[in-house]
N, C-alpha and C positions, 0 to 999 in steps of 0.2 A: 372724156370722163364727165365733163358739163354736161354734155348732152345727155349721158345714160343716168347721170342723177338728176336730170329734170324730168326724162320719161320713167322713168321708177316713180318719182314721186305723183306725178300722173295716174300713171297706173295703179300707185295704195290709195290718190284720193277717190276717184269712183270709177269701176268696174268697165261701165258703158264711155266712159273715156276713152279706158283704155284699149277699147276697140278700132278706134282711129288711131292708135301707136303702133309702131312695129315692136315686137320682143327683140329687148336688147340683152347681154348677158350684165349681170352686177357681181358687185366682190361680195361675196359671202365670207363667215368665218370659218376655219377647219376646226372640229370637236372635236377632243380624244375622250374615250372615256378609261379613268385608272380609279384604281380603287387605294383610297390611305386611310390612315390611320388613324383616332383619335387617341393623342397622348400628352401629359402632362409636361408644360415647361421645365419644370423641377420636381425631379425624381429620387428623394433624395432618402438613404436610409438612417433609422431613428437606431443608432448603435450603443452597445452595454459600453459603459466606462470605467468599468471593473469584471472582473471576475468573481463568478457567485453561481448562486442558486437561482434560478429567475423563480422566484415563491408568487408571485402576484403577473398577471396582465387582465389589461381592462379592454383591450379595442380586440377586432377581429374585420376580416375584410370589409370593405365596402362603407366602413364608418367613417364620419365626417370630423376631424381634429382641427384643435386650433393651435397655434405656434404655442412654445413651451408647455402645451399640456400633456400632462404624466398618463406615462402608456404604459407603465410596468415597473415592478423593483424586484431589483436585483440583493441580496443577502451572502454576504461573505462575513464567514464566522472567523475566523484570524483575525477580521479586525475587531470584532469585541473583546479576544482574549488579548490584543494588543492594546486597545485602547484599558482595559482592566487593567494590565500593568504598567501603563505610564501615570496613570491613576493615581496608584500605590506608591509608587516611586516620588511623583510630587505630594504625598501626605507625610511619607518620610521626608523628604526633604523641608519640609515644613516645619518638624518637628527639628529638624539640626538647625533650622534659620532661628524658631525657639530659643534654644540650648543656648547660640551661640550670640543672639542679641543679649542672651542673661550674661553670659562671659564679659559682653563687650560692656555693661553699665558697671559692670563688678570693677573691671578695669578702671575704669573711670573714675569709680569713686575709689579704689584705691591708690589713684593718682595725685588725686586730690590732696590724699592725706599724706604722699609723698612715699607711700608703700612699694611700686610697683614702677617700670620707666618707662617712658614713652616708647619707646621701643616693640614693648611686652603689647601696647594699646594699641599701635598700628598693627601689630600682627591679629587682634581682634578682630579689627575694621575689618581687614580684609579677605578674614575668612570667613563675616557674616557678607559682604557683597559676592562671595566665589559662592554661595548658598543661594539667595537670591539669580546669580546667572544660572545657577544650573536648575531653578525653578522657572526660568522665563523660558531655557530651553526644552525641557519636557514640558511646560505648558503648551508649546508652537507645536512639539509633536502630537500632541492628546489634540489639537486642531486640524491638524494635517489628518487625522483617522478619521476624524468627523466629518471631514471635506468627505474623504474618500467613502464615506456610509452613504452623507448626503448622495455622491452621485450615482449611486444605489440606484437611486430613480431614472431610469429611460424617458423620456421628453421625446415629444414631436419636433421636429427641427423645421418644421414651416407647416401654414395651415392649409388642410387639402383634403384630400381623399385616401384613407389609409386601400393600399391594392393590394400591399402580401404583408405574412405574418409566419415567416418559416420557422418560429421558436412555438414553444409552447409553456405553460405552466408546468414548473419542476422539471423543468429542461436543463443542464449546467451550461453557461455560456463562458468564455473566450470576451477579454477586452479589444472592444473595437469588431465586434461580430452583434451582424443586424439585428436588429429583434421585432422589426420591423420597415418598410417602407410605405411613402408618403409622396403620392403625387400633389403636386400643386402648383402658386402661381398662373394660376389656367391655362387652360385647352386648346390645343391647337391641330390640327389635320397634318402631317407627314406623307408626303405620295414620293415614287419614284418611278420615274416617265426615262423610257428610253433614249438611249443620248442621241439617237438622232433628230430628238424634236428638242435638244436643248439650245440651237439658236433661235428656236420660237420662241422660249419662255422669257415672260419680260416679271421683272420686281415692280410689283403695283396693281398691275393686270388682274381683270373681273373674273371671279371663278367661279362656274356654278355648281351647288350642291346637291345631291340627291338621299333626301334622311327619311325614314319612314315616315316623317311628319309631314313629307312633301319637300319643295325643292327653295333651296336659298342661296343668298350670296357669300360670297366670300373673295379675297383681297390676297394674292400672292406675295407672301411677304417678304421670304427672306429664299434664294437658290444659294445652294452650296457647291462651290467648283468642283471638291472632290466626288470624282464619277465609280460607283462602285458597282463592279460587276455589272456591266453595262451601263448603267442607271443613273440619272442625275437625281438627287435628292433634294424637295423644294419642301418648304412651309406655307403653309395657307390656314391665315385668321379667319375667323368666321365667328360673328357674334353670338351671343347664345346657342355656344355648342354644347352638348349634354355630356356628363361627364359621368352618367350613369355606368358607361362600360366601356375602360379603359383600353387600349387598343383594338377597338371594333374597329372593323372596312368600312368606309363608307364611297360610295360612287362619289368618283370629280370629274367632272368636264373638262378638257385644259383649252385655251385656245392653242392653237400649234400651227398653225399658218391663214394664207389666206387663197380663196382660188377664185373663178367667175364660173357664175351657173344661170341657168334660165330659171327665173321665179314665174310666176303664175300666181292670180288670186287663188285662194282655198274654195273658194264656191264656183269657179271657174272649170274643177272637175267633175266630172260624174262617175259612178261605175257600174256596169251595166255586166252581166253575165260573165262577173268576176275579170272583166276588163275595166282599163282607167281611159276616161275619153277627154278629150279638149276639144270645142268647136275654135275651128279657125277659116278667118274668111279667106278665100279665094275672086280670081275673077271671074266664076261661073256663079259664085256665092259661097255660101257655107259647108263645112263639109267637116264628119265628127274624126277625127285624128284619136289611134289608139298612141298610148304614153304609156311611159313606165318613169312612176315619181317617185321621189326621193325624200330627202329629209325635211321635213317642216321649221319653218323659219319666221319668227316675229320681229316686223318691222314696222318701226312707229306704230305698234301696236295693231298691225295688220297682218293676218297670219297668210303666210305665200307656202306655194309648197313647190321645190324646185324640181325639175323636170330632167330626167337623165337621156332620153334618148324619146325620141317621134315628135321633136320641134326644131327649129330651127332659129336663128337670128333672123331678122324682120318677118315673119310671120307674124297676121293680126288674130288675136283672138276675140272670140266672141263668145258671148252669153252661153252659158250651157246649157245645153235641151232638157 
């Protein structure tokens, strides 16, 4: 293996070198290409917490939200006639706590004067403090409706890309029923590769991309053991990934093994009446060998192109005509 990575590297540093080498085979990488996904780490729905009228929404697909910001309200009329009669209920009570604190000084003072017995005055006391409890407790409920108006309002529950919006204005919604979802947390690719190349796949491993914008890298991040329906399911990060269109395909290269091939410089073929040709030297001299080539290969920044079949191991090559 020494030897075949010092004549390789021979061979990418210049051409006419590598004329005086025999072609040896090198380890190349195996490429798969699958197609995944782009999808949202956190997908999570923005749900009604009452039941109501949904009277108001403000987002619609494809809008950009920030955490707790209001996406909608929801209006449940029960609770205003509820809240109107606890209301009432503590203005009446108000009015006995009144009454009854007039009772309780009357007492007092005709205690003083020896009119009335102590007896008569704790039975005051404590029916202006049983007025009082039962104004601290319809106050906590006139709270509790308010709570429950307040959360009228639908909130984004993290900030992202709103993707669906299955309600609509003057829709009646069910508590705990979406009224929207919310990708976020960022973007990540989801592929699912056959499980027979799942003891290729290694966590960490370079992954290349294929995006309209052109091609880039990306970082295997996380495999998941569960195999579904053939299929092992991995993640792969990849930085500025566009999050314009939520689970669109995108081309992945996967590494999934490794084999040995005959490389060849890229200027080292020609093709000539839709045949591919190699000049290799012989002991008579040179002579143009028909090929059939294969995938293209960058190496140290030197592009090879491997050779499937009309070469052999120690054959020299030479300069193309």
């Amino acid at each position: 293996m020494l030897l075949r990575s010092v004549l390789l590297a021979t061979l990418l540093a210049s051409p006419l070198a590598a004329t005086a080498q025999p072609l040896v085979p090198v380890q190349v990488t195996e490429w798969k290409p699958v197609y995944g996904r782009i999808e949202a780490k956190d997908r999570l729905p923005a749900r009604a917490r009452i039941g109501g009228t949904l009277v108001e929404l403000t987002v619609a697909e494809g809008d950009l939200v920030a955490a707790g910001q209001p996406l909608g309200r929801i209006v449940d009329d029960k609770l205003n006639f509820q809240l109107a009669a606890v209301q009432a209920q503590i203005e009446a009570l108000k009015a006995q706590l009144s009454n009854a604190e007039t009772e309780l000084q009357r007492g007092e003072d005709l205690l003083k004067r020896g009119v009335t017995t102590a007896q008569r005055l704790d039975a005051l006391r404590t029916q202006v403090d049983v007025v009082k409890g039962q104004i601290d407790a319809q106050t906590a409920q006139a709270r509790v409706l308010e709570q429950q108006q307040a959360e009228g309002t639908v909130i984004a529950p993290v900030a992202g890309r709103v993707l669906s919006v299955p309600q609509a204005a003057g829709a009646v919604v069910m508590p705990g029923e979406a009224v929207a979802t919310i990708g976020g947390g960022g973007f990540f690719l989801r592929i699912a590769v056959p499980e027979r190349h799942a003891a290729h796949l290694e966590q960490g491993a370079a992954i290349t991309i294929e995006t309209p914008a052109g091609e880039s890298q990306g970082t295997l991040a996380r495999i998941y053991p569960l195999i579904e329906n053939g299929r092992v399911v991995a993640d792969v990060e990849v930085a500025g990934l566009p999050d314009t269109f939520v689970d669109a395909r995108v081309v992945v290269r996967l590494p999934v093994g490794k084999r040995m091939a005959l490389l060849v410089p890229a200027d080292a073929v020609s093709t000539r009446s839709g045949l591919d040709f190699v000049t290799v030297k012989t002991a008579e001299g040179t002579e143009d060998r028909t090929v059939v080539p294969g995938q293209h290969h960058l190496i140290d920044g030197a592009e090879m192109i491997e050779i499937l079949s009309g070469l052999h191991e120690g054959d020299e090559i030479g300069a193309a005509q």
